[in-house]
C-alpha positions in Angstrom: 10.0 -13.7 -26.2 13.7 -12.9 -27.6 17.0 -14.2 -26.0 17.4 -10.1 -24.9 14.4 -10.2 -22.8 14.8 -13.5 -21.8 18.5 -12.7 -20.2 16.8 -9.6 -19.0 14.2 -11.3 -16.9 16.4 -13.6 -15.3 18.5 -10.7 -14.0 15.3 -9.3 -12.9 14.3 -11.6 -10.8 17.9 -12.6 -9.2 18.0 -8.7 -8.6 14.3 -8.8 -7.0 15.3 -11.4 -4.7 18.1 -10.5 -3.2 15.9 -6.9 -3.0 13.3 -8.5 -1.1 15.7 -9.6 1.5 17.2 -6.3 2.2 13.9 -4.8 1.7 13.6 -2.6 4.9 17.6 -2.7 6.1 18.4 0.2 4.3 16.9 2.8 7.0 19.3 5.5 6.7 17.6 7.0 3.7 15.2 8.3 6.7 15.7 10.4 9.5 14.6 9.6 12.9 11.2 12.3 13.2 10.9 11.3 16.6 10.3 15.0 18.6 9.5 16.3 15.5 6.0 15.7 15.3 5.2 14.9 18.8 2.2 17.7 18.7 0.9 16.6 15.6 -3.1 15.4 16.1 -4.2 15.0 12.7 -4.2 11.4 12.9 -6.9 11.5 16.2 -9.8 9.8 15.5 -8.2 7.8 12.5 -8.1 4.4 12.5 -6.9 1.8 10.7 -7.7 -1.7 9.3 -7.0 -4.2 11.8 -4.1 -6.2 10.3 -2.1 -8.8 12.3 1.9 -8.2 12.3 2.8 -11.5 11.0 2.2 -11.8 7.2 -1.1 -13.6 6.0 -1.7 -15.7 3.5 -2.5 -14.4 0.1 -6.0 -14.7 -0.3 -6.0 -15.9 -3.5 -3.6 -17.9 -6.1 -0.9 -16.1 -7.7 -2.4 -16.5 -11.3 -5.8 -15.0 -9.8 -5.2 -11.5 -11.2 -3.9 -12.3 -14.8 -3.7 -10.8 -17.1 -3.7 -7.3 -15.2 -0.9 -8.6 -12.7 0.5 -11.7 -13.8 2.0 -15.0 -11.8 5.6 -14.4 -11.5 5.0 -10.8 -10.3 2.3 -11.5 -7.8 4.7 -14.5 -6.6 7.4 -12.3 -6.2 6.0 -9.8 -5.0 4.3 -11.7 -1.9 7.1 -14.2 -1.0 10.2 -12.0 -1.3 9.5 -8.1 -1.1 6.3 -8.1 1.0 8.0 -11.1 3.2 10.7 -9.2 3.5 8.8 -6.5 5.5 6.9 -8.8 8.0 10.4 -10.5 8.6 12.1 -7.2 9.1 9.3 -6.0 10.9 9.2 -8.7 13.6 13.2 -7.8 14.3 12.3 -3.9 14.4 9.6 -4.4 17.2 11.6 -7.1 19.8 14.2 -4.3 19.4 11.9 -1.6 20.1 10.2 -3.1 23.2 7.0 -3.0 21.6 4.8 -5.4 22.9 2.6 -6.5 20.0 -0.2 -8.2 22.2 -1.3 -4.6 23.4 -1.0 -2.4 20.6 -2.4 -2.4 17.3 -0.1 -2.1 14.3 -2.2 0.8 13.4 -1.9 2.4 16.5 2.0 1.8 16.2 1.8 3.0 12.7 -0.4 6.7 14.3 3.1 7.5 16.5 5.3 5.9 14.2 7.5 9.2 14.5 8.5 7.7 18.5 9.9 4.9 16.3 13.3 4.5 14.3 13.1 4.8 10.4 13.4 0.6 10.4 10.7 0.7 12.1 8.8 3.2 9.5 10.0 1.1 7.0 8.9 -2.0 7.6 5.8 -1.4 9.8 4.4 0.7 7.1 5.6 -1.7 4.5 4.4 -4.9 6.2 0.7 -3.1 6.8 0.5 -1.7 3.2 1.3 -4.7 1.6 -1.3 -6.9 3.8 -3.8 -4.1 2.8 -3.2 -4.2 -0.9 -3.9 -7.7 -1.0 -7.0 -7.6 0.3 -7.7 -4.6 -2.3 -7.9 -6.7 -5.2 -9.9 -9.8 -6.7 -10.1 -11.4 -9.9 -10.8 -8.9 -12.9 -13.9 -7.6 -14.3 -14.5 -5.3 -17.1 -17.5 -4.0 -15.2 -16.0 -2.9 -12.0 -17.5 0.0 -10.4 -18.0 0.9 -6.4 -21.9 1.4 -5.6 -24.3 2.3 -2.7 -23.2 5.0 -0.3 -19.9 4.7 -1.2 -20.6 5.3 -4.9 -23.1 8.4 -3.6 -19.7 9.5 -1.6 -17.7 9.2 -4.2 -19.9 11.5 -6.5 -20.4 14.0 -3.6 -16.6 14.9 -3.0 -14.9 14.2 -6.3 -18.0 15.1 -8.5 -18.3 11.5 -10.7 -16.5 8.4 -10.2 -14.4 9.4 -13.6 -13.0 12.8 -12.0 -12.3 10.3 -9.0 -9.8 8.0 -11.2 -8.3 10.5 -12.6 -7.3 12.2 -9.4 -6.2 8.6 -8.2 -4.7 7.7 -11.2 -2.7 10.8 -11.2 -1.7 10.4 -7.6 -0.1 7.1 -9.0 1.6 8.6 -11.9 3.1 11.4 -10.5 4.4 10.1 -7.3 8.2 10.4 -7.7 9.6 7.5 -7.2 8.5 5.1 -5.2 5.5 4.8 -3.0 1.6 4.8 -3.0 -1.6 6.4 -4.2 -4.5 6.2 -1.7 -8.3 6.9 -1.3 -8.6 7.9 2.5 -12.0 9.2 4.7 -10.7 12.0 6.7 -12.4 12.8 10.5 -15.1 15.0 8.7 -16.1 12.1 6.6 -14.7 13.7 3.5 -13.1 11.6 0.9 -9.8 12.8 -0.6 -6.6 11.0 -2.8 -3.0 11.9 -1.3 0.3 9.3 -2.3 3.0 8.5 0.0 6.3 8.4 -0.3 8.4 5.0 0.0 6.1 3.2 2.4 4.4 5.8 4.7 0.9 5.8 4.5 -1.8 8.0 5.9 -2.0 6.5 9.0 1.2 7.7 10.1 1.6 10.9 12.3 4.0 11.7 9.6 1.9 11.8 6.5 0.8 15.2 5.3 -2.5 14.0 4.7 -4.1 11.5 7.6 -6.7 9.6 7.2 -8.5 6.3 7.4 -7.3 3.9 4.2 -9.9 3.0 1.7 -7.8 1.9 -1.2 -4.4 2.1 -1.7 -2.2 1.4 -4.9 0.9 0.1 -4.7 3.7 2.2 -7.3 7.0 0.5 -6.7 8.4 -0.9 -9.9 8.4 -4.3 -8.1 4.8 -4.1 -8.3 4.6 -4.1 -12.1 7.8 -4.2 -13.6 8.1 -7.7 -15.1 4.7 -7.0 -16.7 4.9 -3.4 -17.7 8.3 -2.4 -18.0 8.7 1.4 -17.2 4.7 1.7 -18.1 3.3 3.1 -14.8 0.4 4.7 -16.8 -0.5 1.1 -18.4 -0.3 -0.7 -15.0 -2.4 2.0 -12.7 -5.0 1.9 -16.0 -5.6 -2.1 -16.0 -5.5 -2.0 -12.4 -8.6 -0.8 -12.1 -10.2 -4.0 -13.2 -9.0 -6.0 -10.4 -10.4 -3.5 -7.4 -12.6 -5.1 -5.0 -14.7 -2.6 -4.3 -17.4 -5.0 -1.8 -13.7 -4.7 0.7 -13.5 -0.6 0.3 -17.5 -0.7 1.0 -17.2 -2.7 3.9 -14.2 -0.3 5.1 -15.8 2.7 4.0 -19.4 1.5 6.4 -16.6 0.9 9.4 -15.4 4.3 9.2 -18.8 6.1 8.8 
């Protein structure tokens, strides 16, 4: 590794530090939607992985997803950025009033428009972060979905090839920063959509709602150290490290 990259790095991860810390207080970048969206039903009937709203452990070792998503990142990643949102998460709901023993986070996360953009922020970055964990395992060269969801799959995007590419492209062209999902709709149709930032199709904001199957995460934070400004590379090796027994055993819940 040269001295130029070396120096780089270290700046890299100084910056990602201090960025996981403020990860979530910058809120002004989106407007309060409360009112805006107060007749909006497309999220009835969708609903959400139970996930707690105190971060988890990782379920696995940082090094578990090498080479596709190596140590440092995954370390990073987890204890600053995603840490970050759970932290910043916690302080959003005591000043909200939102009494956490009563309502889901996905059922915060269905009305999050009643809720201030911190909120937005950080709910939907604490619950996407928890969920992309628990998306992946270590990485096989063989790693295909099978069973009804395969069969699902086939039916709505026409072969599991058409449905990467869709996916993949999701990834790739989301501007920015933000996600690319596979969601189950309330007709039991399979589609793709990306978010922006971290919304997700839970949200009564999202322009496509739906229950999460799988769910990519595209902020450079994700792959930078690894891949540099090669999105394409990242999203492509990603593949290999899908667990796709977790999005059968959400897809069966939703069906």
């Amino acid at each position: 590794m040269s001295g130029h990259f070396s120096n780089n790095r270290r700046e890299f991860l100084k910056a990602a530090g201090k960025a996981g810390l403020a990860a979530g207080l910058s809120v002004t970048a989106l407007p309060s939607l409360a009112g805006k969206y107060n007749n909006h039903q497309a999220g009835s009937g969708v609903t959400g992985e139970d996930i707690p709203y105190e971060q988890q452990p990782l379920p696995y070792g940082y090094a578990v997803l090498e080479p596709v998503i190596d140590a440092m990142t995954m370390e990073i990643h987890y204890s600053k950025h995603a840490a970050a949102y759970a932290k910043n998460l916690s302080d959003a709901v005591k000043a909200e009033g939102v009494d956490t023993s009563k309502q889901k986070l996905s059922a915060l996360l269905a009305k999050i428009s009643t809720y201030s953009a911190k909120m937005r922020n950080n709910a939907g970055g604490h619950y996407n972060h928890e969920f992309f964990w628990k998306s992946m395992r270590a990485a096989s060269d063989s790693n295909m979905p099978a069973g009804s969801l395969q069969k699902s799959i086939t039916r709505d995007f026409g072969s599991f090839d058409a449905f990467k590419t869709q996916f993949s492209d999701a990834g790739k062209n989301r501007f920015g920063s933000g996600w690319a999902w596979l969601v189950i709709t309330n007709n039991k149709k399979l589609v793709v959509t990306s978010t922006p930032n971290q919304d997700n199709p839970l949200m009564d904001v999202s322009e496509v709602n739906g229950t999460p199957l799988l769910g990519l995460d595209v902020w450079e934070h994700a792959y930078y150290l690894k891949y540099q400004n090669r999105r394409p590379d990242y999203i492509s090796n990603w593949w290999n490290v899908v667990n796709w027994a977790v999005v059968q055993r959400r897809f069966d819940k939703a069906t």
